[in-house]
Backbone as a printed PyTorch tensor [residue, N CA C, xyz], in Angstrom:
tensor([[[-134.9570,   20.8760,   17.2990],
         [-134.0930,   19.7890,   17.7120],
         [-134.3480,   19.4460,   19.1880]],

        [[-133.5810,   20.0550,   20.3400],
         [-133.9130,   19.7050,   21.6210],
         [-135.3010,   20.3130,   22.1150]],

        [[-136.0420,   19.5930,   22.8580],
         [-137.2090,   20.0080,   23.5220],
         [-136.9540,   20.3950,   24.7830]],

        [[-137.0780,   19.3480,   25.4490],
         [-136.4100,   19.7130,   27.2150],
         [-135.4570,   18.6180,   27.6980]],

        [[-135.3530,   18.8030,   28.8900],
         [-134.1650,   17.9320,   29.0830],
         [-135.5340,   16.6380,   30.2060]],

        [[-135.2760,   15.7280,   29.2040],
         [-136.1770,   14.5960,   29.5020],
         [-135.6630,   13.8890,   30.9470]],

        [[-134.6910,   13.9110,   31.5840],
         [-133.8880,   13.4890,   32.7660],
         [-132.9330,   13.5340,   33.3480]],

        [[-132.3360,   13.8530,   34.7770],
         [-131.0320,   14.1490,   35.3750],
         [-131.1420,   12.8210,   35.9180]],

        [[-129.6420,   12.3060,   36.1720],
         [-129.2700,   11.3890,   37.0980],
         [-128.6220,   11.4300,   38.0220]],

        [[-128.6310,   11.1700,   39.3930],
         [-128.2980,   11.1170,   40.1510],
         [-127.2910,   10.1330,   40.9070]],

        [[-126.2170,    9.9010,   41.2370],
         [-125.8610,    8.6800,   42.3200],
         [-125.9970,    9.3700,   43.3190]],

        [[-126.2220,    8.5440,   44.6140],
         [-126.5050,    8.4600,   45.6310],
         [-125.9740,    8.0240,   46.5550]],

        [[-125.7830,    8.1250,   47.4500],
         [-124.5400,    7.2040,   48.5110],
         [-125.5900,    6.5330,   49.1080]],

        [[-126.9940,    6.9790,   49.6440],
         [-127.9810,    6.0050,   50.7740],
         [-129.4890,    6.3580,   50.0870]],

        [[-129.8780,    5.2490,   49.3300],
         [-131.0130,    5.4820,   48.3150],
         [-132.2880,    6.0380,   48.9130]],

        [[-132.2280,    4.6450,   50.2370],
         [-133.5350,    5.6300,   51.0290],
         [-133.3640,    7.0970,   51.7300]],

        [[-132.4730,    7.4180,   52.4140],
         [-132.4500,    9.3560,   52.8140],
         [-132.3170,    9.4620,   51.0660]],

        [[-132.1660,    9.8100,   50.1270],
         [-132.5340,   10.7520,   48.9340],
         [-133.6570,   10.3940,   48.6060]],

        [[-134.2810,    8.9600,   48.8430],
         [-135.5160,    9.0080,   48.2920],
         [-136.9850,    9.7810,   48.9500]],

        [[-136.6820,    9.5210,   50.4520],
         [-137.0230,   10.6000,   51.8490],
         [-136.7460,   11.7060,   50.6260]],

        [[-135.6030,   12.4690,   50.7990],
         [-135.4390,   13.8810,   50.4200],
         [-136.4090,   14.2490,   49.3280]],

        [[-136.2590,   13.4900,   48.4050],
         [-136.9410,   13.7230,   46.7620],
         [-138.2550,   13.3330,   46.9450]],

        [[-138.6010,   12.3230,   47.5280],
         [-140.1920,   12.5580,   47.3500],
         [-141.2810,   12.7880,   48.4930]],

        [[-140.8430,   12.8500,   50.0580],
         [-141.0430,   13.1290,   51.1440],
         [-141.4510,   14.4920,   51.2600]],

        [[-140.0560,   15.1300,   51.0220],
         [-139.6330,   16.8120,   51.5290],
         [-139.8240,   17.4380,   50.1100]],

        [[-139.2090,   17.1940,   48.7240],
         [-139.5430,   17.6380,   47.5210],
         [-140.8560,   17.1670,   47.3040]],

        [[-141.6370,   16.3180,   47.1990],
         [-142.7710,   16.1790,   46.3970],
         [-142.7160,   15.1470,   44.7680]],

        [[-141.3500,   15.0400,   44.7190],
         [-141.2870,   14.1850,   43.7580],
         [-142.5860,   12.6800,   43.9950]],

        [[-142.8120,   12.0360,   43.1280],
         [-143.5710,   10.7460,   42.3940],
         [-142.2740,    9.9660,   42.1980]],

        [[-142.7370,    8.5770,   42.8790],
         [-141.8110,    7.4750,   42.8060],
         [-142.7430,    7.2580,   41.2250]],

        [[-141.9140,    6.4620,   40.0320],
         [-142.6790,    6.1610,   38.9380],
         [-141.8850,    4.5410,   39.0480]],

        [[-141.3790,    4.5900,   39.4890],
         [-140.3250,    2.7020,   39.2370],
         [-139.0600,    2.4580,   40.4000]],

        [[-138.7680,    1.5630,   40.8140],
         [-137.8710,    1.2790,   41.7220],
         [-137.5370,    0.2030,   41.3540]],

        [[-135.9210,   -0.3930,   40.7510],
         [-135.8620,   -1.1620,   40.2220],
         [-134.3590,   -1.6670,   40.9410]],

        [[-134.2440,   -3.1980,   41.2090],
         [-132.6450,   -3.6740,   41.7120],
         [-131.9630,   -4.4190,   40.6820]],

        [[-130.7520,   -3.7880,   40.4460],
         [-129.9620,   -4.2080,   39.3370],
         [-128.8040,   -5.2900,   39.6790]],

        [[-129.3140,   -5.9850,   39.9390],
         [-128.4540,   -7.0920,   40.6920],
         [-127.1650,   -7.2650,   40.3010]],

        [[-126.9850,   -7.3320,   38.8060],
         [-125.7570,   -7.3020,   38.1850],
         [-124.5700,   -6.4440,   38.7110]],

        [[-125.0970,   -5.1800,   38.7940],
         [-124.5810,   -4.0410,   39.5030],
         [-124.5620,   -4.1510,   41.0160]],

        [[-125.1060,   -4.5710,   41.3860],
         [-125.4330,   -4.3410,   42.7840],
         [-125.7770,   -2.8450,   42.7310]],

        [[-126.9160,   -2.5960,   42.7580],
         [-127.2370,   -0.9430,   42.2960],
         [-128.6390,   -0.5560,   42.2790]],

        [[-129.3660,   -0.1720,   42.9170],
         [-130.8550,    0.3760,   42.5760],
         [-130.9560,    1.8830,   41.5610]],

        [[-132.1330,    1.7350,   41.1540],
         [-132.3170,    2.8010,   40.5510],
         [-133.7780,    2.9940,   40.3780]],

        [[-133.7810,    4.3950,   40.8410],
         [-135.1610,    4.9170,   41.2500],
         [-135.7390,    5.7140,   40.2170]],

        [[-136.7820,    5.9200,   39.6260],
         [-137.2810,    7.0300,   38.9200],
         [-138.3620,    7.8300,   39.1070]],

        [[-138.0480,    9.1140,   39.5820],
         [-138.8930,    9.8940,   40.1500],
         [-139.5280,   10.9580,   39.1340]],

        [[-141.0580,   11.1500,   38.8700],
         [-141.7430,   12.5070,   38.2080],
         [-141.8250,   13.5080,   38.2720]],

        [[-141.4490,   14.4060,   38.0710],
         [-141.6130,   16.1590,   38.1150],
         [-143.0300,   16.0810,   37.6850]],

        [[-143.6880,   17.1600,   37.7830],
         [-144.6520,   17.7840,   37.3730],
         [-144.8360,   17.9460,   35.5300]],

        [[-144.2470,   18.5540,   35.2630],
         [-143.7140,   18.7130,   33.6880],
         [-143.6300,   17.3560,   32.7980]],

        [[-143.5190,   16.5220,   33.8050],
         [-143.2470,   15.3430,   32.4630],
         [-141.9520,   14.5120,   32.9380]],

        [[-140.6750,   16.0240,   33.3740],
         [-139.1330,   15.1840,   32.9800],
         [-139.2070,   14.3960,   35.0190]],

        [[-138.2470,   13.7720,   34.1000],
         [-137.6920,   13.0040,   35.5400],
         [-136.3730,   13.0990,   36.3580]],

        [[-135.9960,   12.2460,   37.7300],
         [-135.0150,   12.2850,   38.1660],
         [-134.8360,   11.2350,   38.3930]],

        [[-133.3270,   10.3730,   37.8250],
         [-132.8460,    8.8990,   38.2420],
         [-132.0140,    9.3680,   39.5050]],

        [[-132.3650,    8.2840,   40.3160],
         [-131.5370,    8.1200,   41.8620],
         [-131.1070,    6.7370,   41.3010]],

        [[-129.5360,    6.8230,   41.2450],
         [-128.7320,    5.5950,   41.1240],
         [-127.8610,    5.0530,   42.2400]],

        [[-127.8110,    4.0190,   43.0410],
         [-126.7810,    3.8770,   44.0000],
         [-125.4850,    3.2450,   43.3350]],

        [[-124.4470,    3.0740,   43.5950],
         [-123.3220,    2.2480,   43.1730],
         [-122.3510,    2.3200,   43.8370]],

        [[-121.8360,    0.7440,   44.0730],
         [-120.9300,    0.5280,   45.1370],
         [-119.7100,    0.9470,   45.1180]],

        [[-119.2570,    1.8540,   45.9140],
         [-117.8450,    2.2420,   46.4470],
         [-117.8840,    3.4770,   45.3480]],

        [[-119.1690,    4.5710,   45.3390],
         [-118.6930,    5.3450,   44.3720],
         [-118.5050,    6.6330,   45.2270]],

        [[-117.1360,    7.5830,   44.3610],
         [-117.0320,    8.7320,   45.4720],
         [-117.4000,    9.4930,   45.8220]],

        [[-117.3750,   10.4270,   46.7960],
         [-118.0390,   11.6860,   47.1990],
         [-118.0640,   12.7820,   46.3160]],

        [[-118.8930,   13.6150,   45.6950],
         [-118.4120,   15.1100,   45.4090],
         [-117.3210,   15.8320,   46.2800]],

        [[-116.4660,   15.9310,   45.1000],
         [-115.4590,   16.7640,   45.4620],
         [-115.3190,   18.2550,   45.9480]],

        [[-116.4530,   18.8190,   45.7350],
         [-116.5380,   20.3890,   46.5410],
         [-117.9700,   20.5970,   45.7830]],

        [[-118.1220,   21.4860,   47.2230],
         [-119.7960,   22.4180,   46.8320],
         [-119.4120,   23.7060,   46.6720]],

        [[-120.2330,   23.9450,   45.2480],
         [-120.5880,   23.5140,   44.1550],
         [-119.9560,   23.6420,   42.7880]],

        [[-118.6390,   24.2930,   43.1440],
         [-117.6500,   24.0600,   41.9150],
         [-116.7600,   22.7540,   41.5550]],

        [[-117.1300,   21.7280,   41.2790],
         [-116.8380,   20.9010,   40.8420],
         [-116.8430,   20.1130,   39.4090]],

        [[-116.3320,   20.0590,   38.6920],
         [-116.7150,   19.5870,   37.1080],
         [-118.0150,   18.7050,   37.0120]],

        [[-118.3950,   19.1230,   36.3690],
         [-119.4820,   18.3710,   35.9280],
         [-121.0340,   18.9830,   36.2070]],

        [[-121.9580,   18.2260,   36.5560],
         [-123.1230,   18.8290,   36.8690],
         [-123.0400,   20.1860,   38.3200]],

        [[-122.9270,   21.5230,   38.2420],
         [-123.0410,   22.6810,   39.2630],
         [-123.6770,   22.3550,   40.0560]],

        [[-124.9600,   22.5220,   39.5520],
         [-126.6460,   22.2610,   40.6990],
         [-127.4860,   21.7040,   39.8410]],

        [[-128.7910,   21.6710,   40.2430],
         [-130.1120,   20.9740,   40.2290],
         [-131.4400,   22.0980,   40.2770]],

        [[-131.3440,   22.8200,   39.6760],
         [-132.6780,   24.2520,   39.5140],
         [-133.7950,   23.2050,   39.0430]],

        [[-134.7740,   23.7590,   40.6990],
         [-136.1340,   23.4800,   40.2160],
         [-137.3250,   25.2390,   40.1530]],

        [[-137.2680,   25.2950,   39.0010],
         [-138.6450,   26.8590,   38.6150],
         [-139.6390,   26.6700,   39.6520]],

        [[-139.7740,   27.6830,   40.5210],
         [-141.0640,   27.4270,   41.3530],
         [-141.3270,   29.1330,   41.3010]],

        [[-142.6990,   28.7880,   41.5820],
         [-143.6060,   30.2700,   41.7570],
         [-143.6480,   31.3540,   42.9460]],

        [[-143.0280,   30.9340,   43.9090],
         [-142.9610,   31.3990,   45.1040],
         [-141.8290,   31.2060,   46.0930]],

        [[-140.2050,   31.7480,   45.7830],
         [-138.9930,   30.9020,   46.0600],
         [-139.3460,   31.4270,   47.7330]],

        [[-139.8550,   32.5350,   48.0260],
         [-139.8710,   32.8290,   50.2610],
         [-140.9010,   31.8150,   50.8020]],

        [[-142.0260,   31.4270,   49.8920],
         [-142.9750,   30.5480,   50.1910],
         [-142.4370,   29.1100,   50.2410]],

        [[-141.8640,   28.5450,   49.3210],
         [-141.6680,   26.9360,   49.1800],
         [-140.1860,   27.2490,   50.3580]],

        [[-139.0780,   28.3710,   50.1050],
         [-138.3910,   28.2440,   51.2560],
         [-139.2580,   27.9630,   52.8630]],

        [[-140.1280,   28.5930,   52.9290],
         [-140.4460,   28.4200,   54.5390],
         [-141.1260,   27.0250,   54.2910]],

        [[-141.7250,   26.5110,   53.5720],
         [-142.3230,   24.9410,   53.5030],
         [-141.0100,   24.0170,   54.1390]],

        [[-140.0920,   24.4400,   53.0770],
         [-138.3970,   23.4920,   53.1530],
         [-138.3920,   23.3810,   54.4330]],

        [[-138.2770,   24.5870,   54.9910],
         [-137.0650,   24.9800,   56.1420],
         [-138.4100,   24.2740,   57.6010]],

        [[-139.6560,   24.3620,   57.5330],
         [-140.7130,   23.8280,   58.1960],
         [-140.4440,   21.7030,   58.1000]],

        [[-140.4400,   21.3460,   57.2370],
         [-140.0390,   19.9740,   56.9910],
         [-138.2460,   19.8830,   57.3480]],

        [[-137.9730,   20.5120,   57.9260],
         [-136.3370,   20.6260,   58.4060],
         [-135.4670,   20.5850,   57.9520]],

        [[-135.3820,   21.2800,   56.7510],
         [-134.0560,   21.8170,   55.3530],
         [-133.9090,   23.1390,   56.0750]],

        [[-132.2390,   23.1170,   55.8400],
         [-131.1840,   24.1940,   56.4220],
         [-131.3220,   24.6840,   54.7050]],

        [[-131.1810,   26.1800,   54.9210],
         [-131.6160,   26.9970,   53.2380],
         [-130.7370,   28.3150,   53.5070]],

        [[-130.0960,   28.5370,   52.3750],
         [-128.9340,   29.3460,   51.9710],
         [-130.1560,   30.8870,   52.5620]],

        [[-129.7320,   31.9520,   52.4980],
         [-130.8510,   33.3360,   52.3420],
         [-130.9850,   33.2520,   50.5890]],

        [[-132.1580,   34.2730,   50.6610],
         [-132.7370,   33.9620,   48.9270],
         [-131.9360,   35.2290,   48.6440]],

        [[-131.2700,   35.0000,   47.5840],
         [-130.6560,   35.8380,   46.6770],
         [-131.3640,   36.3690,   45.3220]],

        [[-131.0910,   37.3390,   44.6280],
         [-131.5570,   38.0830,   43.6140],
         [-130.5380,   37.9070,   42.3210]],

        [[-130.9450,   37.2730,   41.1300],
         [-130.3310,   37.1790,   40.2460],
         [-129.6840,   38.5010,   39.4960]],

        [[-128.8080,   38.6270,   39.3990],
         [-128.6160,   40.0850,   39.1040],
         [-128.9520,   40.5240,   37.5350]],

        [[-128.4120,   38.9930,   36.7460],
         [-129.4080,   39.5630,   35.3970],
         [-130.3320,   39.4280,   35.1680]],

        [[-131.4030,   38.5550,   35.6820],
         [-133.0410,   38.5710,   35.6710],
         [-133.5090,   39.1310,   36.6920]],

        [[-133.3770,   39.7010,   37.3860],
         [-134.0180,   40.0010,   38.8070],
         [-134.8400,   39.2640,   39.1270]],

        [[-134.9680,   37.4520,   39.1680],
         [-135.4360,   37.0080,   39.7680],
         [-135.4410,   36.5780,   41.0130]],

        [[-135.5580,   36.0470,   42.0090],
         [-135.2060,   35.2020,   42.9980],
         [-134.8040,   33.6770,   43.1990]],

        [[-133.7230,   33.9630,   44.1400],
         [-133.5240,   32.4600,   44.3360],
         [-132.7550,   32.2010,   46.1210]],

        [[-132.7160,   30.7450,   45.9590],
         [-132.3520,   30.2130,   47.0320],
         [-131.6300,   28.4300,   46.9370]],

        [[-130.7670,   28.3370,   47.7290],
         [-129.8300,   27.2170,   47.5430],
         [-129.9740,   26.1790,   48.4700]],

        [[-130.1820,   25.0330,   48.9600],
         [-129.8560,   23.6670,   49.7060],
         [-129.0480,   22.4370,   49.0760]],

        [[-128.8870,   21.8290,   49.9990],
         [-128.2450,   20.2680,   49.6330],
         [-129.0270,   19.7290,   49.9540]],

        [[-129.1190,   18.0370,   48.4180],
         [-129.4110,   17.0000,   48.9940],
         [-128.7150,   16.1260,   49.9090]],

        [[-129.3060,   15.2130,   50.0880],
         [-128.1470,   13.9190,   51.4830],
         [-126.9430,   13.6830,   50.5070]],

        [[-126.3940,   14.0400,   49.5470],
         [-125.2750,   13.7180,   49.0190],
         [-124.1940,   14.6820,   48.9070]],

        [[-124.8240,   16.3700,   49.2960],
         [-124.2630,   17.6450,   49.4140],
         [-124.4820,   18.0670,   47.7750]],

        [[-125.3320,   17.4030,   47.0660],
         [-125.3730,   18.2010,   45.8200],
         [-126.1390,   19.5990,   45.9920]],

        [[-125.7430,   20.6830,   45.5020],
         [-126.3890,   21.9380,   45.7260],
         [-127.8920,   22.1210,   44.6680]],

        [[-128.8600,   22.0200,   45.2670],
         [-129.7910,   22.0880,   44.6940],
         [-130.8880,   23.3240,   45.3450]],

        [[-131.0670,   24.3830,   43.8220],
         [-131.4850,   25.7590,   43.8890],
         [-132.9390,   25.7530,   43.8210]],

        [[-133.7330,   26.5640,   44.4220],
         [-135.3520,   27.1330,   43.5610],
         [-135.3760,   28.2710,   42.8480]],

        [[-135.7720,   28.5980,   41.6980],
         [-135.5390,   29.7450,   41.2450],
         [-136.6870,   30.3180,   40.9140]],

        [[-137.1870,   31.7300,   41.1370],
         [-138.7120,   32.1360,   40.5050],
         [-139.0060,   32.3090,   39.3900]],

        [[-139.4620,   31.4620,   38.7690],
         [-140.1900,   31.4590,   37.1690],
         [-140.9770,   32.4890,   37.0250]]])
């Protein structure tokens, strides 16, 4: 039945700093940038590696997240990377403030936490 999860969406409060963030400092692929006039609203679609994507949506007068990172709805944003002390010092070199890397206690993998420009908490975790 499900394969993967083909796309997250995003709103955005300031399209260009997330789009900076996501494909500047992340590495994301712009694939479409589109203005929804109707809406008054852009919407961006950015490539992962894998295939899936990320929509950056703006929309007018929409509200802030209500707390980091317990808030209903989407927690965080886990991207699998191979090297969470390595891509941390890349981050923190391109000028991302980064949680210390923590140890999953039931996988013993590694990880580490930042925000995007919207304060969404977005993790690396070692695959």
């Amino acid at each position: 039945m499900l394969q993967r999860i083909h796309h997250v969406a995003l709103i955005c409060a300031d399209i260009e700093a997330s789009k900076r963030f996501y494909v500047d400092i992340l590495g994301l692929t712009v694939v479409a940038e589109t203005w929804r006039a109707a809406r008054q609203s852009w919407k961006v679609d950015l490539a992962l590696p894998d295939g899936g994507q990320l929509e950056l949506f703006t929309f007018p007068g929409a509200p802030p997240r209500p707390s980091w990172p317990e808030a209903r709805g989407l927690r965080h944003l886990a991207f699998a990377v191979a090297d969470v002390e390595a891509c941390k010092a890349t981050l923190e070199a391109r000028g991302l403030v980064l949680e210390a890397v923590r140890l999953d206690e039931l996988t013993g993998r590694r990880f580490v936490f930042f925000a995007d420009p919207d304060g969404l908490p977005v993790e690396l975790y070692e695959a």
